[in-house]
N, C-alpha and C positions, 0 to 999 in steps of 0.2 A: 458156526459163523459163515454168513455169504462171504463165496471168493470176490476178488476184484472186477474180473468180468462176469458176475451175477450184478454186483452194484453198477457198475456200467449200463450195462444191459437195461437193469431196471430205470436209472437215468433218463437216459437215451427214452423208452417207455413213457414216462411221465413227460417228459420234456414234449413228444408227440400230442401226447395228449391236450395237456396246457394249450400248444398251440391249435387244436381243432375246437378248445372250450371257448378260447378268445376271440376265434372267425364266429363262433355260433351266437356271441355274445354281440359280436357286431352287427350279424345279422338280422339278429330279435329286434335291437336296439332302433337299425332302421325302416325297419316294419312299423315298429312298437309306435313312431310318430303317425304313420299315417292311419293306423289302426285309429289311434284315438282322437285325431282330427275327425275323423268319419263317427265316431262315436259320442263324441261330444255336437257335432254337428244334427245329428236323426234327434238329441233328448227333446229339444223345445217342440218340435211338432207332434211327438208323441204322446209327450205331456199334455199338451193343447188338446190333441185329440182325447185324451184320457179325460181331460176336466168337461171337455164339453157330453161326451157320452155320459159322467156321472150325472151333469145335470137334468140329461136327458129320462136316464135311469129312476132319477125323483120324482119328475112330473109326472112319467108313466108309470108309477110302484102301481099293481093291482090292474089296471085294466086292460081288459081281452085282447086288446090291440096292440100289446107288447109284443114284439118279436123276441121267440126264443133263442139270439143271440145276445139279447140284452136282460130278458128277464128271467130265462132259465126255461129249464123241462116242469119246473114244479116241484122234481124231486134231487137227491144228487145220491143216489143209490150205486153207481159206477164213475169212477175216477177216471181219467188219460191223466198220465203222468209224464211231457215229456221234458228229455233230460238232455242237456246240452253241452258234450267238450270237446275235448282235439281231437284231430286223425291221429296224432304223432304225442311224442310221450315228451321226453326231457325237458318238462316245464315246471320241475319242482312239483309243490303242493297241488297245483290249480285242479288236475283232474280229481287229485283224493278229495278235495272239502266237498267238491260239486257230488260225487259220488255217495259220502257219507251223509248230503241233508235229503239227498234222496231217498238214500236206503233208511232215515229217519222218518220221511215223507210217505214213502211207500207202507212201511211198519205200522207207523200211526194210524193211516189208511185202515190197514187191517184187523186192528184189536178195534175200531169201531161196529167193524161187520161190514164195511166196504166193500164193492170189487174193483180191482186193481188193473188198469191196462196199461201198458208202456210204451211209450215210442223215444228210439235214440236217433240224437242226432252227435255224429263220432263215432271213431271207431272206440275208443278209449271206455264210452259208456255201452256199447252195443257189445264186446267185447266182456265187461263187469258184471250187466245185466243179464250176460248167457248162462254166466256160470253160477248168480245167484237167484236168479228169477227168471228161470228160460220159459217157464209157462205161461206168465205174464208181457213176453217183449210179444208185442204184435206188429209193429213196424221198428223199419232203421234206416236213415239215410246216412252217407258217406260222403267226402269228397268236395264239403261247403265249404268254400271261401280258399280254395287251395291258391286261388288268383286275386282274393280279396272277396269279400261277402259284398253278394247284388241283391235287388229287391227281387231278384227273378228267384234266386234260392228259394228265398224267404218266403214268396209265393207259390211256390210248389210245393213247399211243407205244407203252409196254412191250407190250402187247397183239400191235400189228402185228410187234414183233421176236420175243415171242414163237410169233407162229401162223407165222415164217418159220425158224424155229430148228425147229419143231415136222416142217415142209415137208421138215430139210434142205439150204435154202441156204446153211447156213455154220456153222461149228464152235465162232467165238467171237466175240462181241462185247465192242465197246470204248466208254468215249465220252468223248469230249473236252470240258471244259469247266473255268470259271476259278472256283479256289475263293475264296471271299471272306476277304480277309485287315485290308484298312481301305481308307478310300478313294484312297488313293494305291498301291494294293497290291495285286495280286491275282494268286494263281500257280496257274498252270495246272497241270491236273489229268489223267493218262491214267489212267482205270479201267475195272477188265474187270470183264463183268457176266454172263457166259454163259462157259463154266463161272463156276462163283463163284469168287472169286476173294479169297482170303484175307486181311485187312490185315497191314500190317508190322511194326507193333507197338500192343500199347496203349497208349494214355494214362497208365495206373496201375495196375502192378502189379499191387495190391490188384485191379484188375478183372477180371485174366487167365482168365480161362474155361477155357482151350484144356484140354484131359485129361478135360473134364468129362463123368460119365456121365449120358447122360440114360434117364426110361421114359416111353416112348411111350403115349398115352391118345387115342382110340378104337388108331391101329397108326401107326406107320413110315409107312406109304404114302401114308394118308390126309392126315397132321399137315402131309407135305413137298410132295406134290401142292399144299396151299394157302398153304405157306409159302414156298415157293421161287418161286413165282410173284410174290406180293406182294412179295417183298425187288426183287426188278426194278422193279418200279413203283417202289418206294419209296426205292431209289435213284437214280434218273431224277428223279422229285422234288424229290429234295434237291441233286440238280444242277441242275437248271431254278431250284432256288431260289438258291442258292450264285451263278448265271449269271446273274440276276435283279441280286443284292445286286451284284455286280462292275460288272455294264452301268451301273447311275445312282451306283456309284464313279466309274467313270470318265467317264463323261461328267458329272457337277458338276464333276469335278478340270478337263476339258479346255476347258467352259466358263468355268471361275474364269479358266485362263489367258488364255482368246481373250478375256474383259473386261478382264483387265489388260493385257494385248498391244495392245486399243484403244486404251485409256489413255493410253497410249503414243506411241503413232502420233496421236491427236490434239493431244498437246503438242507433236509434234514438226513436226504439219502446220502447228499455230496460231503456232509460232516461225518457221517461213518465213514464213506471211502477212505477220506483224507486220512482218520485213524489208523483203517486196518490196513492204509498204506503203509503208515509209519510205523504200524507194529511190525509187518513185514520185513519193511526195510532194516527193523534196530534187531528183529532175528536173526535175518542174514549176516546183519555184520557181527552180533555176540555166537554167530558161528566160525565167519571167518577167522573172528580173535583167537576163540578156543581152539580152533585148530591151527592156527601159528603158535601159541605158547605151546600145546599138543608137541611139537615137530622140535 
């Protein structure tokens, strides 16, 4: 049985703790709004821009004058996979789900006869990825959104995938990340980004685009040279932000729990004390008794 100053000790312990889970909890908490204000904010234009590329996508299916960011290499023989979580851990589930549809991602990749490339963005996946697929990480960034996620990040990712798309290294890229649903909530997301990659449906109807005829102003070439480009950024973006809002989801949620889970364990450590107080105390005195009738 723990002495009295073991349950103390431990006390005292938990009690510390509780309070570092409840500052982290407040922390995330006030993140967690502006996260998703920003994240709810980037969806409509991206979406916009995703509808009107699919329609773009339709009129030009087949003709030689498709740019290979919208209609592909012709073949998809090599994959980029990349994979998107925190720098920092204590966020509950959020890194494990993102990491497990990858390593499902990846796999599946490979019993096709795929080749498999990777780039992480986190330490969390760059970190996973060493120790299961260190052949396959070819890139990793660090250090996104430590001040909040900017389009300049987000641009310098896109940038490196596209001067490696541009190279040749691979046919299509993908990337993984968790979209933000509420703070108990977030479901992960596989989107291709290279070729473009069309959504699955609208939102509303009334927005449907798809059939739509467009006229090109300076030409074709020009307009999608700087359009096609930027929708990569701009979707990357909006997942670093989307990944952003999810990460201080979850991690308020998993710190609410680990304070109330203190909570917990300190009532239950402070009901033994109290016990082994009183067994203490009723030894001591059925010693002092026996040794006065003793005498």
């Amino acid at each position: 049985m723990a002495s009295l100053k073991d349950l103390r000790n431990r006390i005292r312990s938990v009690q510390s703790t509780r309070k570092i889970t409840s500052a982290m909890k407040v922390v995330a908490a006030s993140r967690l709004k502006r996260a998703q204000d920003a994240a709810e904010a980037s969806r409509p234009y991206a979406v916009r821009m995703e509808r009107m590329l699919a329609s773009l996508a339709q009129s030009m299916a087949g003709l030689p004058t498709a740019p290979p960011l919208l209609a592909g290499t012709g073949k998809s023989d090599t994959h980029l996979v990349i994979i998107a979580t925190s720098d920092r851990g204590l966020a509950g589930g959020f890194n494990a789900v993102i990491l497990r549809e990858a390593r499902r991602q990846i796999r599946a990749l490979q019993a096709e006869g795929k080749t498999v490339k990777i780039m992480t963005i986190g330490r969390k996946g760059r970190d996973a990825i060493k120790r299961e697929f260190p052949k396959l990480l070819i890139d990793s960034v660090t250090d996104i959104g430590r001040k909040g996620v900017h389009f300049s990040e987000a641009k310098s990712v896109s940038e490196a995938v596209l001067t490696r798309f541009t190279a040749g290294e691979f046919d299509v890229a993908t990337i993984i990340f968790a979209k933000f649903k509420s703070a108990i909530s977030q479901i992960v997301t596989v989107q291709q980004l290279i070729p473009f990659g069309a959504p699955v449906a609208a939102a509303d109807p009334a927005d449907e685009v798809a059939g739509a005829i467009y006229e090109f102003e300076p030409s074709e070439e020009e307009i999608l040279a700087e359009l096609l480009p930027n929708n990569v950024g701009i979707q990357i973006f909006t997942a670093l932000l989307e990944n952003a809002a999810s990460e201080h989801g979850s991690r308020m949620t998993a710190m609410d729990n680990a304070t109330r889970n203190a909570g917990d364990m300190i009532k239950g450590l402070t009901l033994v004390y109290n016990r082994t107080r009183q067994a203490t105390i009723t030894k001591e005195l059925i010693e002092i008794i026996s040794g006065a009738e003793a005498l």
